[in-house]
N, CA and C of each residue as an Amber inpcrd file, in Angstrom:
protein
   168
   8.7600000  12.3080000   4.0000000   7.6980000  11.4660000   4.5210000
   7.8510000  10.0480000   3.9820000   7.5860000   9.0050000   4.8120000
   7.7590000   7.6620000   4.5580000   6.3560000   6.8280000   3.8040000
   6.5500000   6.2780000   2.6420000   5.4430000   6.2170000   2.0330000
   5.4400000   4.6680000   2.0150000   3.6610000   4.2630000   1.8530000
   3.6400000   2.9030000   1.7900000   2.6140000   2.4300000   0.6340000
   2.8360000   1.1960000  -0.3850000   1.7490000   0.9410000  -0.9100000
   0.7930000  -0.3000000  -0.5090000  -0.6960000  -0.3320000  -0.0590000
  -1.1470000  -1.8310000   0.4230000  -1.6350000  -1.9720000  -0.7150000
  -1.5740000  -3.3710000  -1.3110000  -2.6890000  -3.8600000  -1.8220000
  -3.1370000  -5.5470000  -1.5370000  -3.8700000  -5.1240000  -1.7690000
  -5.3950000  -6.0840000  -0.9600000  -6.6770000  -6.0510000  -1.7110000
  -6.8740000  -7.3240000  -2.1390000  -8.6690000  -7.1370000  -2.9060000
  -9.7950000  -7.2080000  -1.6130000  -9.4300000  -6.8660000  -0.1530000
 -10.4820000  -6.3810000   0.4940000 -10.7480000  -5.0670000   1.0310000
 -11.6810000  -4.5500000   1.0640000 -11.7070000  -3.2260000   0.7360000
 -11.4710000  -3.1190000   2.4630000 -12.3590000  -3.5890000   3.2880000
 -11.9330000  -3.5430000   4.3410000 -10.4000000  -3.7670000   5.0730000
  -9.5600000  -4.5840000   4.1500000  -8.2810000  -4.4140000   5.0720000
  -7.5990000  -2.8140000   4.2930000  -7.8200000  -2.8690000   3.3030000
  -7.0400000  -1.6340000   2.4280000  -7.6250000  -0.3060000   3.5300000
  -8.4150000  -0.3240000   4.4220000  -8.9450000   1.3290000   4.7700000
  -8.3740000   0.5330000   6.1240000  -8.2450000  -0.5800000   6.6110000
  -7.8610000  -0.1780000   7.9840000  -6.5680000   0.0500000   8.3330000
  -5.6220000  -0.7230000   7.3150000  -4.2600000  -0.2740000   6.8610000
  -3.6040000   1.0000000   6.6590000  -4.7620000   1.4320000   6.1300000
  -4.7570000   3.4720000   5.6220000  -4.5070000   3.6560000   6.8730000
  -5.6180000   3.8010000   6.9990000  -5.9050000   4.5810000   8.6060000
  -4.4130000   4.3170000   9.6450000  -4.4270000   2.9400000   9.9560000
  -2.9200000   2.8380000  10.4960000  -1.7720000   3.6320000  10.2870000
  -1.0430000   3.1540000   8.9460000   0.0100000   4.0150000   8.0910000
   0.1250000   5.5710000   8.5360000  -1.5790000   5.7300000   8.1850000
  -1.3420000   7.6590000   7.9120000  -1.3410000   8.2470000   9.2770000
  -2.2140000   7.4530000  10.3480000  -1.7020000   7.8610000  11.6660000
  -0.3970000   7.8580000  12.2790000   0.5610000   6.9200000  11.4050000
   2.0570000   6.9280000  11.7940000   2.4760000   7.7190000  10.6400000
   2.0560000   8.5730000  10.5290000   3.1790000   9.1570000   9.7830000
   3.3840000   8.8380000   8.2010000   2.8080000   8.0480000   7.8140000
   2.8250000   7.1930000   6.2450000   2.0430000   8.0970000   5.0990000
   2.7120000   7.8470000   4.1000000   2.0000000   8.5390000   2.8010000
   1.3030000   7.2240000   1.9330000   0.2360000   7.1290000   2.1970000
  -0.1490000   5.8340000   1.5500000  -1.0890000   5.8450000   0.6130000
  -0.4320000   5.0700000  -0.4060000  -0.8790000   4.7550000  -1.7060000
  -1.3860000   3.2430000  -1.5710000  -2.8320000   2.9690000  -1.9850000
  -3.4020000   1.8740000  -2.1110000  -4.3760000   0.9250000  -3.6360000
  -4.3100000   0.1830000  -3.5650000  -4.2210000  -1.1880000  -4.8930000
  -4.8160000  -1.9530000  -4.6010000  -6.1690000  -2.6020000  -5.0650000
  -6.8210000  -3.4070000  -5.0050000  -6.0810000  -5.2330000  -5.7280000
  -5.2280000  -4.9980000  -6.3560000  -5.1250000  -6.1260000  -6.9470000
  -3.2000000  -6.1600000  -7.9700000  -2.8280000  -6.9960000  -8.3880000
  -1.4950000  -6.8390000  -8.6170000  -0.9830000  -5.5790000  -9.8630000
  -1.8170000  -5.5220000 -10.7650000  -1.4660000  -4.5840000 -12.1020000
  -1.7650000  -3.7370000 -11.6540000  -2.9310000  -3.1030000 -10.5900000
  -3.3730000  -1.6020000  -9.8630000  -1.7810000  -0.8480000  -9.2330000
  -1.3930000  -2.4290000  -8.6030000  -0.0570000  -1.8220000  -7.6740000
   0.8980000  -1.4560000  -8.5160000   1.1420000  -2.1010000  -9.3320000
   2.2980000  -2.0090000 -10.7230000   2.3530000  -0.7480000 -11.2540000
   0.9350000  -0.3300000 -11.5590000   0.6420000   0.8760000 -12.1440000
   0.9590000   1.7930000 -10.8280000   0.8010000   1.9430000  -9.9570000
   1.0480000   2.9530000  -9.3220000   2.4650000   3.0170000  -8.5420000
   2.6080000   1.8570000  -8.5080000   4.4610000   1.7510000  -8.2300000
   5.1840000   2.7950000  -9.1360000   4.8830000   2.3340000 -10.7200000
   5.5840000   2.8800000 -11.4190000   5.4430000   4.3630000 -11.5280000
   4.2320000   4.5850000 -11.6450000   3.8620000   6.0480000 -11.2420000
   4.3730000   7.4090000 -10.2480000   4.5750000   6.0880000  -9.2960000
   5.4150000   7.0870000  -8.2750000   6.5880000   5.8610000  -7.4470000
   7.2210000   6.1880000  -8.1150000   8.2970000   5.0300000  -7.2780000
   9.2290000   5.3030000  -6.1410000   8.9330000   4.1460000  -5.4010000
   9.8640000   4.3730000  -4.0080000  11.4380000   4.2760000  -4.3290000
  11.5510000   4.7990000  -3.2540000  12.9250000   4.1790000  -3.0290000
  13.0460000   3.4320000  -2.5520000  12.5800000   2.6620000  -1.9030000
  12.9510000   1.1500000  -1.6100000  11.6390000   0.4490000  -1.5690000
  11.5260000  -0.5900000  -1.5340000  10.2670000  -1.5930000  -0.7110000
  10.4890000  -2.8080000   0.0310000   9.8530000  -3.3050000   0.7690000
   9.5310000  -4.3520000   2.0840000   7.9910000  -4.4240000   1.4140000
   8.3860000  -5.9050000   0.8570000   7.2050000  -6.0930000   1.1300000
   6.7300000  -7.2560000   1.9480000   5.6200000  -7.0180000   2.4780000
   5.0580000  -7.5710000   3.6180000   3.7350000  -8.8650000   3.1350000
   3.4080000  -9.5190000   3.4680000   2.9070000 -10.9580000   2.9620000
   2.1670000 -11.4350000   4.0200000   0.5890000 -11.4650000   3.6130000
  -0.3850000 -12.3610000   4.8170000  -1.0300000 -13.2680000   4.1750000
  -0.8380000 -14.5090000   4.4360000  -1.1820000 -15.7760000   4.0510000
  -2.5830000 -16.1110000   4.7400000  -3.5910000 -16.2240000   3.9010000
  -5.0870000 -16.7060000   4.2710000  -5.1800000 -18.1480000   4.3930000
């Protein structure tokens, strides 16, 4: 299974992202903020990452 991590300090994009991901198929792990993601990167680490970038 293809796994993804979002993080986002809005709670609203982090669940609509979920929802997306896991309807395709995604194992998703989510992070409110940069050390949340760190910690759980390391926790369970991918094999690869893309990460993806939205500029406000």
């Amino acid at each position: 299974m293809k796994k993804a991590l979002i993080v986002d300090d809005n709670e609203q994009n982090l669940y609509l992202l979920q929802t997306v991901l896991t309807g395709q198929g995604y194992d998703v792990l989510t992070a409110a903020n940069g050390v949340e993601a760190l910690e759980r990167a390391r926790s369970d680490l991918p094999t690869s990452l893309s990460p993806i970038s939205s500029c406000r």
